[in-house]
C-alpha positions in Angstrom: 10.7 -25.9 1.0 14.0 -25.5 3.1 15.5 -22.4 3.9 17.6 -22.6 0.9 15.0 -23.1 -1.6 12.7 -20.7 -0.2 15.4 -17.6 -1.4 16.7 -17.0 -5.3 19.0 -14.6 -6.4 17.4 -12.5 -8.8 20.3 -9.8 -9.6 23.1 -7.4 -8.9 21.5 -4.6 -6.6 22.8 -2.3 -9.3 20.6 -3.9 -11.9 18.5 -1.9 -10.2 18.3 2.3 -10.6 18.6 4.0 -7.7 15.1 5.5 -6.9 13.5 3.0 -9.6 12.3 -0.5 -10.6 13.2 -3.6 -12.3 10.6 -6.2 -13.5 10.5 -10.0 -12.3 8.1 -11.4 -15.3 6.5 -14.7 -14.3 4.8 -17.1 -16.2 1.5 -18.0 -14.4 1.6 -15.3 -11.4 1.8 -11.9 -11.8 4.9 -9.7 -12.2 7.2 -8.5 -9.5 8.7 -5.2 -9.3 11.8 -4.6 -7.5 11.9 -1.2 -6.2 15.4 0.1 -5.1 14.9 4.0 -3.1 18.1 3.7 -1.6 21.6 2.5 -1.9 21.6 -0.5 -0.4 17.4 -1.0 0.5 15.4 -2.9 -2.0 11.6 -4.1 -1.7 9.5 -6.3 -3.6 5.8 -5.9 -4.3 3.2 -7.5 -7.1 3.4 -5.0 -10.1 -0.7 -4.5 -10.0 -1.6 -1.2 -7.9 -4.5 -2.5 -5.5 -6.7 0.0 -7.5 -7.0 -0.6 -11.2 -4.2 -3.1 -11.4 -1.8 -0.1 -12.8 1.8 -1.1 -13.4 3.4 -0.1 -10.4 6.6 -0.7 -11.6 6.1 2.4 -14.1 5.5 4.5 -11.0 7.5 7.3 -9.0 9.8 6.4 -6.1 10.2 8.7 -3.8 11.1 7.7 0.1 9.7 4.4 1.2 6.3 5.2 -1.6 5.8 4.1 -5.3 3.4 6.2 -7.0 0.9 4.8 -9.5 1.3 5.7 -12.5 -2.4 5.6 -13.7 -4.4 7.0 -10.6 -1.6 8.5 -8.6 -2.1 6.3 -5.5 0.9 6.4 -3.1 2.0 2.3 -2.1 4.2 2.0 0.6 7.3 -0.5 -0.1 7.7 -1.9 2.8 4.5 -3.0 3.5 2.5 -2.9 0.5 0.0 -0.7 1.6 -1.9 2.3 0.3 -1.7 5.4 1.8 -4.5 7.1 3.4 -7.2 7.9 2.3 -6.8 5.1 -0.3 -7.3 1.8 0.9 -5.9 -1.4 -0.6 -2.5 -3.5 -0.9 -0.3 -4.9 -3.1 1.2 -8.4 -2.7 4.6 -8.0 -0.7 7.2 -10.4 -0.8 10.7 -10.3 1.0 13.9 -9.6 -0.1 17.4 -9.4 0.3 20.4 -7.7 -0.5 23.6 -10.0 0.4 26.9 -8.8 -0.8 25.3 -6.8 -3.9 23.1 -9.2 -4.6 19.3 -9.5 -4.8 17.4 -12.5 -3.3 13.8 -13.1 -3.5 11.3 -15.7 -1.4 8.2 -16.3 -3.5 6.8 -18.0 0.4 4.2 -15.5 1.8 6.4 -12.9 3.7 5.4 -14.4 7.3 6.5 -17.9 6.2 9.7 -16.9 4.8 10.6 -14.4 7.4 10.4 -17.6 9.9 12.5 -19.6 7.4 15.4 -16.6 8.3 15.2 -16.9 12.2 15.3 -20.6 11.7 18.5 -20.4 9.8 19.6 -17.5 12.3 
């Protein structure tokens, strides 16, 4: 996959409330949620919590954290990970915002951040 494949635009960054979620459904892979907790910042995670599989997506954002809805474990956007004392993480994958727009690599993050410096 080339640079240019490996990003899609998924939406307008205001398809996306400010301090909440939009859905990616996929057929055959779990569901994304876009999470958007400021203006122009958006991150992308797999909608299962890395506890019980709650819908992340349904969750509280509040800073760089989602909050699952079920258990109340705090998931950090940027990285996917739960925050202490809970342990686990949820699939991240990278996005973009260019000119109000929302692009998504479904590459695992390492391999798709090294597709950008390529193209850099």
């Amino acid at each position: 996959m080339s640079g240019t494949e490996a990003w899609v635009r998924i939406c307008l960054l205001d398809d996306i409330p400010l301090l909440g979620a939009r859905v990616l459904q996929r057929e055959g892979g779990d569901d994304i949620a876009l999470f958007r907790p400021a203006e122009a910042r958006v991150f992308a995670l797999a909608d299962r919590c890395p506890h019980k599989g709650g819908p992340l997506s349904q969750g509280i954002v509040s800073g760089d954290t989602v909050t699952c809805p079920l258990h109340g474990w705090n998931i950090g956007l940027d990285s996917g990970q739960a925050c202490a004392p809970d342990v686990g993480c949820a699939r991240r994958y990278p996005v973009q915002v260019r000119d109000g727009e929302v692009w998504l690599s479904l590459l695992p993050a390492a391999q798709a951040d090294a597709v950008v410096e390529a193209a850099a």
